[in-house]
C-alpha positions, 0 to 999 in steps of 0.5 A: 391795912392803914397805919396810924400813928398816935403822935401824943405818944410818938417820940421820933425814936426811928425803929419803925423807920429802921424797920420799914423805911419805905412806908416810915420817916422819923423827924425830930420828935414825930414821925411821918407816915410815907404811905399810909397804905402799904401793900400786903408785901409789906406787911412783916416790915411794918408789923415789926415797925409797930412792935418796936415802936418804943412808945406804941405810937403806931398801929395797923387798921384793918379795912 
C-alpha cells in the first residue's frame, strides 16, 4: 500500500498524525508523509487516519 495526500484539500488538522504518528506529520496547514510506504502492520493505523482526515486529503494506493 502507498498514502498519498492531496495537499489542495489538507488543512494540518493532525487526526491522521493522532491516528498514525509513525507514518503522518502535521505542520501548520499541510502535512508530511513520513513513509509514504507503510508495513501491512500498519494498516488499521493508517486506514483509520484516512477515515478521520477531516478534509479527505488522504488516501491508500493499492500496488
Amino acid at each position: 500500500m502507498r498514502v498519498e495526500v492531496d495537499r489542495d484539500l489538507c488543512q494540518g488538522h493532525g487526526m491522521c498524525e493522532m491516528e498514525a504518528p509513525d507514518v503522518f506529520e502535521a505542520g501548520r496547514d499541510t502535512v508530511t508523509i513520513l513513509n509514504p510506504t507503510p508495513d501491512e502492520s500498519r494498516r488499521a493505523q493508517v486506514e483509520a487516519a484516512v477515515r478521520y482526515c477531516p478534509t479527505q486529503a488522504l488516501k491508500i494506493v493499492e500496488d
